[in-house]
C-alpha positions as CSV (number, residue, x, y, z in Angstrom):
1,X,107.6,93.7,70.8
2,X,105.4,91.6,69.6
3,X,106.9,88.9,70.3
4,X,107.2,89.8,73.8
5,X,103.3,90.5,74.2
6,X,102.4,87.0,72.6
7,X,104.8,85.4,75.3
8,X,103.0,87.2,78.0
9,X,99.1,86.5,76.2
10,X,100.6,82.7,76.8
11,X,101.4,83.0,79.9
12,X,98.6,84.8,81.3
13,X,96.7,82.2,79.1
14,X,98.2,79.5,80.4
15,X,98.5,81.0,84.2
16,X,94.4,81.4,84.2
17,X,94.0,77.4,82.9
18,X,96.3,76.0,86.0
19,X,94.3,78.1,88.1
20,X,91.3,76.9,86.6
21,X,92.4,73.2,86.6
22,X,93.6,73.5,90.7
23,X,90.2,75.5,91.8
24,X,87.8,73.1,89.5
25,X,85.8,70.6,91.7
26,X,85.8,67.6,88.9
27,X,90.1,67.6,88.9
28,X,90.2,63.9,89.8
29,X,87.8,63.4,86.2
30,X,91.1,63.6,84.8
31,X,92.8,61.1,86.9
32,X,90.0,58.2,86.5
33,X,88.8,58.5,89.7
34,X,85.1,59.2,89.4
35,X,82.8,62.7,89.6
36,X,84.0,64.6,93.1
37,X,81.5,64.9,95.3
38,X,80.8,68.0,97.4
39,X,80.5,66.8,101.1
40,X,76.5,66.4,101.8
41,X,77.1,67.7,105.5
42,X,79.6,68.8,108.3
43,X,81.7,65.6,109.0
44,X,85.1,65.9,109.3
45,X,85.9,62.7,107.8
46,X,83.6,60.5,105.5
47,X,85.0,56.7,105.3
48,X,83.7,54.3,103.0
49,X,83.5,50.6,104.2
50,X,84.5,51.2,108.1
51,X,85.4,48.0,110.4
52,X,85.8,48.8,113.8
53,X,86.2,46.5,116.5
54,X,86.5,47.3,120.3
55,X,88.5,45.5,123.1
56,X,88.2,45.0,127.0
57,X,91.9,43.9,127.6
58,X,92.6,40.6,125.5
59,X,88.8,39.6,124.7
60,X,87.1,41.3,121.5
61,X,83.9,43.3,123.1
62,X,82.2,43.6,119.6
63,X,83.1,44.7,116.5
64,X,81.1,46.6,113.5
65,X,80.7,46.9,109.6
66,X,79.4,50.4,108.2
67,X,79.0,51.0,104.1
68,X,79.4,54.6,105.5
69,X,81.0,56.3,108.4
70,X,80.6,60.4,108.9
71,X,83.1,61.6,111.8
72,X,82.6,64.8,113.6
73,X,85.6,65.5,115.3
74,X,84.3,68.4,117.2
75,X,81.6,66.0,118.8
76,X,83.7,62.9,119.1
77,X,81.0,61.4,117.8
78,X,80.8,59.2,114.4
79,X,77.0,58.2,112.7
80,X,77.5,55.2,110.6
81,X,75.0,53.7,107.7
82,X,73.8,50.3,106.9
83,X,75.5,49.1,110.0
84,X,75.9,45.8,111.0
85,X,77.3,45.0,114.5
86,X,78.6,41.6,116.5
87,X,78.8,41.5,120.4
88,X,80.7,39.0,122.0
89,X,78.8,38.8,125.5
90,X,81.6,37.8,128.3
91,X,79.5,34.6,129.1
92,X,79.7,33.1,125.6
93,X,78.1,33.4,122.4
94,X,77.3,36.0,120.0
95,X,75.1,38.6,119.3
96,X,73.9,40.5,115.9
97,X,72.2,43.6,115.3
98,X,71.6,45.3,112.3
99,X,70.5,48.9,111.8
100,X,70.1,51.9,109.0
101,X,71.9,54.3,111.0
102,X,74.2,54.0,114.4
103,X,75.2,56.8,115.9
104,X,78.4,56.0,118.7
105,X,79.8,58.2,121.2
106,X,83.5,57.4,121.0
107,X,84.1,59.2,124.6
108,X,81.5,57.4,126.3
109,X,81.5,54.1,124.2
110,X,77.5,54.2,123.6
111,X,75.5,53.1,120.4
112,X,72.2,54.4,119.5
113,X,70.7,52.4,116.7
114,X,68.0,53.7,114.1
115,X,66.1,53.0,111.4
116,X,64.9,49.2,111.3
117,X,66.9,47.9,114.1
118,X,66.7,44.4,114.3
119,X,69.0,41.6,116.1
120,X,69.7,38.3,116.5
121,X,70.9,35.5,119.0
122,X,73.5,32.5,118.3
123,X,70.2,31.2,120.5
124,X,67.9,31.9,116.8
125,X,65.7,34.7,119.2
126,X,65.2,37.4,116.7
127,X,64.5,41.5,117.9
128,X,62.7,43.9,116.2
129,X,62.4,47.9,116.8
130,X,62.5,51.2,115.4
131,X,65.4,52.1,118.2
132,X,67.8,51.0,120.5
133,X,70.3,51.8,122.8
134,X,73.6,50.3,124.1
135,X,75.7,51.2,126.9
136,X,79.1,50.3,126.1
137,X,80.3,50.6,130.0
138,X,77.1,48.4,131.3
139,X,76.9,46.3,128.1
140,X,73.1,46.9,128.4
141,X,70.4,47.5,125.8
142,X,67.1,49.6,126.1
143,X,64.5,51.1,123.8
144,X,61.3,52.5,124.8
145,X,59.4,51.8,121.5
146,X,57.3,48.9,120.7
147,X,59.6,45.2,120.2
148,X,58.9,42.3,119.0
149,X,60.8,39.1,119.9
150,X,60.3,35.7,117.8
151,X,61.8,31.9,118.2
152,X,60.5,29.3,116.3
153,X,56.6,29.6,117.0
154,X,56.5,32.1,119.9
155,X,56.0,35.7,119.1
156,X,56.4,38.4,122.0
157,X,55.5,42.2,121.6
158,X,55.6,45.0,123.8
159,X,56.5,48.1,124.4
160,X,59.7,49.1,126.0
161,X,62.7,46.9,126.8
162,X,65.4,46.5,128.9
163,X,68.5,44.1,128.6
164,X,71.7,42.8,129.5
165,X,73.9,41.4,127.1
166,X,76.3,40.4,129.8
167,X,73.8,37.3,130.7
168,X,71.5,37.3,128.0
169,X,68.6,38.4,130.2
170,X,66.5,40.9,128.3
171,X,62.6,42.4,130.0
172,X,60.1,43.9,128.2
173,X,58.4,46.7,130.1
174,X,54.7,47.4,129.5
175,X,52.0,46.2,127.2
176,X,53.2,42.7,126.7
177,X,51.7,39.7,124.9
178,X,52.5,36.9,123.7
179,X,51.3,34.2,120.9
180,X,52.2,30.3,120.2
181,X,51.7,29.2,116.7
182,X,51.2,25.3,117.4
183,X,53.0,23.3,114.6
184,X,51.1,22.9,111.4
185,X,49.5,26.3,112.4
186,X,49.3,29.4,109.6
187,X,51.5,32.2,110.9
């Protein structure tokens, strides 16, 4: 008897510690993979180091780096971090923007970029803003914050912007001005 009621005490003991080891939240600890991480909100999926690029038949549209991607499957929507993102306008050239946080539409193809949005031309004309907007059908840009565009010595600002990536024509909408450092000149 009591060697049936130490085989059972084992068990039991032994059923409670796999249970223990399958419902503990740090099981990975003991496979060298690092503390596990409770998810910090609702995504469906969190990705590490996301490339994406998109297509319009055989010619890359633009394509985009993110340290971190959270999908939301519900939403069809994604909101990526420390985003960096290259368009490849139909007419030639390139096109960089950079961002803290994009959020894209995948049903609708739209970006909207936050957090210390900036971007540059293959031309060297260099945007800055707190937000942007793209329009993946129109291939079109707008914000209506304040933006500042620099090349070389000329600095624009104003507020408000509108823009076409299709022929690299952008418009700034209301309080504009300009300055021209002349060379030599303190900036």
């Amino acid at each position: 008897m009591k060697v049936v009621r130490g085989v059972l005490l084992a068990c039991i003991i032994i059923g409670f510690a796999a249970l223990f080891f399958v419902l503990s939240p740090s099981q990975n600890l003991m496979e060298g993979q690092g503390e596990a991480v409770a998810p910090e909100t609702d995504e469906d999926i969190l990705l590490k180091g996301l490339r994406y690029s998109e297509w319009e038949g055989d010619r890359l549209s633009w394509s985009m780096k993110a340290e971190r991607t959270r999908y939301h499957h519900d939403q069809k929507k994604a909101t990526l971090e420390a985003v960096e993102v290259t368009f490849f306008p139909s007419s030639g050239g390139k096109m960089f923007l950079w961002a803290g946080l994009v959020d894209y539409d995948l049903e609708t193809r739209n970006l909207v970029a936050r957090e210390s949005v900036r971007g540059r031309s293959d031309q060297g004309y260099v945007i800055v803003t707190e937000n942007l907007f793209y329009d993946g059908h129109k291939r079109e840009v707008s914000t209506d914050d304040k933006v500042t565009l620099e090349k070389d010595r000329l600095t624009i600002q104003g507020v408000g912007m509108k823009g076409s990536l299709r022929d690299h024509r952008f418009r700034l909408l209301s309080a504009v001005s300009a300055a021209f450092s002349p060379q030599g000149a303190a900036r």
